[in-house]
Each structure stands twice: as structure tokens, then as C-alpha cells.
BAZA-278784 format. One record per residue (C-alpha): residue in one letter; x, y, z. Coordinates in steps of 0.1 Angstrom, whole numbers, padded with zeros to 4 digits, always signed. Layout:
aXYZ
...
//
This chain:
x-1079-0709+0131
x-1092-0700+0098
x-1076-0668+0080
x-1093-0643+0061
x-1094-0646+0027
x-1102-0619+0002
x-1116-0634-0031
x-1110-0616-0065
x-1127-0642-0096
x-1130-0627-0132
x-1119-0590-0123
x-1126-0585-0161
x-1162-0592-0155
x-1168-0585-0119
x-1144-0560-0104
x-1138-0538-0131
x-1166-0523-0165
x-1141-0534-0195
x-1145-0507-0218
x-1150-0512-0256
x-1144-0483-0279
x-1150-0485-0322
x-1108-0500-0329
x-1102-0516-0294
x-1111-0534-0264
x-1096-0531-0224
x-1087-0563-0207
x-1070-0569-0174
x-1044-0594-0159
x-1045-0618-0143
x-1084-0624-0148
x-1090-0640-0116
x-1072-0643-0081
x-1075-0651-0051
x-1051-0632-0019
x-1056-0631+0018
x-1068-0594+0036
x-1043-0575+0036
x-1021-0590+0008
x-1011-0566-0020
x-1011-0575-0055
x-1005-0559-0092
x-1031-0560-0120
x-1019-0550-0156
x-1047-0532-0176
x-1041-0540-0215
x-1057-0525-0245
x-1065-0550-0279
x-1066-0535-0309
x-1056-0561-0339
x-1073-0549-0370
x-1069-0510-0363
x-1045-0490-0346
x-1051-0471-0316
x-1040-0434-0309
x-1055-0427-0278
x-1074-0444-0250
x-1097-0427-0221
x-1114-0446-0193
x-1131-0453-0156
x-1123-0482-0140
x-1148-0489-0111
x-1136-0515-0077
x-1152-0522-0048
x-1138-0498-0024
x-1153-0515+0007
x-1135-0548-0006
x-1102-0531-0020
x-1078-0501-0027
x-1055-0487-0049
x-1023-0488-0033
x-1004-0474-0064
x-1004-0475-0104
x-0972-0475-0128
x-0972-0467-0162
x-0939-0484-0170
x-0937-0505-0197
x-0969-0482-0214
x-0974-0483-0249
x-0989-0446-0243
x-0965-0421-0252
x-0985-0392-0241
x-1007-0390-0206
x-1031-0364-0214
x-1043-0376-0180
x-1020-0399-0160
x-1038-0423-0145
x-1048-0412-0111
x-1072-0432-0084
x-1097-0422-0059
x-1101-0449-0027
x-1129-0429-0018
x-1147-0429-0047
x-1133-0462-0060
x-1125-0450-0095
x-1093-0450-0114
x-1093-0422-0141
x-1070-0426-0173
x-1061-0402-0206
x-1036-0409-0231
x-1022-0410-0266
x-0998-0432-0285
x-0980-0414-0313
x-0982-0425-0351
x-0990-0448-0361
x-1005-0459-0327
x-1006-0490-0311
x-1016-0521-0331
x-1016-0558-0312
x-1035-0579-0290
x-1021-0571-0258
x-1005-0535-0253
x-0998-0525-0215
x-1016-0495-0206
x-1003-0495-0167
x-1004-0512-0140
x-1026-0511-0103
x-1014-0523-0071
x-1043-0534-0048
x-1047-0545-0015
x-1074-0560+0002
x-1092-0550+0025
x-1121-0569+0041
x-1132-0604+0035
x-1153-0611+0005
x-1157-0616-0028
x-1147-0587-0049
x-1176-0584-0074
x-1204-0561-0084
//
């Protein structure tokens, strides 16, 4: 009997647009996994910003919604001090929206927790776009 087995590989590149702005960059963590339908599991979003600091990020993640979905996010642990707009998620439209700022002199380092997403998968596949 062979279980179903949801694939995530290289969410940075295939589940979710990184977004690059002028002073930083988005990554996410772990990069790749791999969990059975109907297992949940947590992906942190980090922002990199070594040579400049950064005051304020703004984003759309995209994810397959016919592969996963947002079962919660957490901003504990943020280096945001101020969400201008929380991070929110739509299932439906398989978006997670995010609006923040972080207080003089900003946030400065190559790995600075933004939030985190707990996902669950849904159907079988590979989760990639």
C-alpha cells in the first residue's frame, strides 16, 4: 500500500516569487521538503539585508492552492516592529499579503525573521509553478 506523498523541493524557487527590493532580499526556510497529504508543517520567511538596513518590507507570496494551504502564520520572533499590514492569507486566492516596519535604525543581517506559515498539504504532487 503506497501512501500519498506531497512533494515541496526549492519552495524559494518554485512555491513561492522571492522578492528583491533596492537594500534586501526575501528567502524562505527550509528550502526544500518533502511531507505526506495531510501533514502540517512551518516555513519561516526571512529578509537579507547585510550592506543596508531595512525599515520596512511589503510583499505577495503566491502557493499552489490546489497543492497546499495556509493553516496559520505567527509573527513571533519578527524583527518588524510595526505591521502596517499583518500578514494575512487567502486559501482561495492562494496569496499571503504582508506590510511592515522596523524602527531605527532598521534591520541589518543576513537572516531576519519576518514570520512564519504553517502549511498543510493537500493533494498529491509536487508543489511548484
Amino acid at each position: 500500500m503506497f501512501k500519498k506523498i506531497l512533494t515541496i523541493i526549492s519552495i524559494v524557487v518554485l512555491v513561492f516569487m522571492p522578492m528583491v527590493t533596492h537594500a534586501a532580499s526575501f528567502f524562505f526556510s527550509p528550502s526544500s521538503l518533502s511531507k505526506q497529504v495531510a501533514q502540517t508543517f512551518v516555513v519561516n520567511v526571512f529578509v537579507a539585508s547585510a550592506d543596508q538596513s531595512t525599515n520596512a518590507v511589503s510583499g505577495v507570496i503566491s502557493f499552489p492552492k490546489q497543492l497546499v494551504q495556509v493553516v496559520s502564520l505567527s509573527q513571533s520572533g519578527s524583527v518588524i516592529s510595526l505591521w502596517v499590514q499583518p500578514p494575512s492569507f487567502s486559501n482561495t486566492d492562494g496569496t499571503i499579503r504582508f506590510e511592515g516596519i522596523s524602527f531605527n535604525p532598521g534591520f541589518t543581517g543576513t537572516s531576519g525573521k519576518l514570520f512564519s506559515i504553517t502549511l498543510k498539504g493537500t493533494a498529491e504532487g509536487l508543489a511548484g509553478m
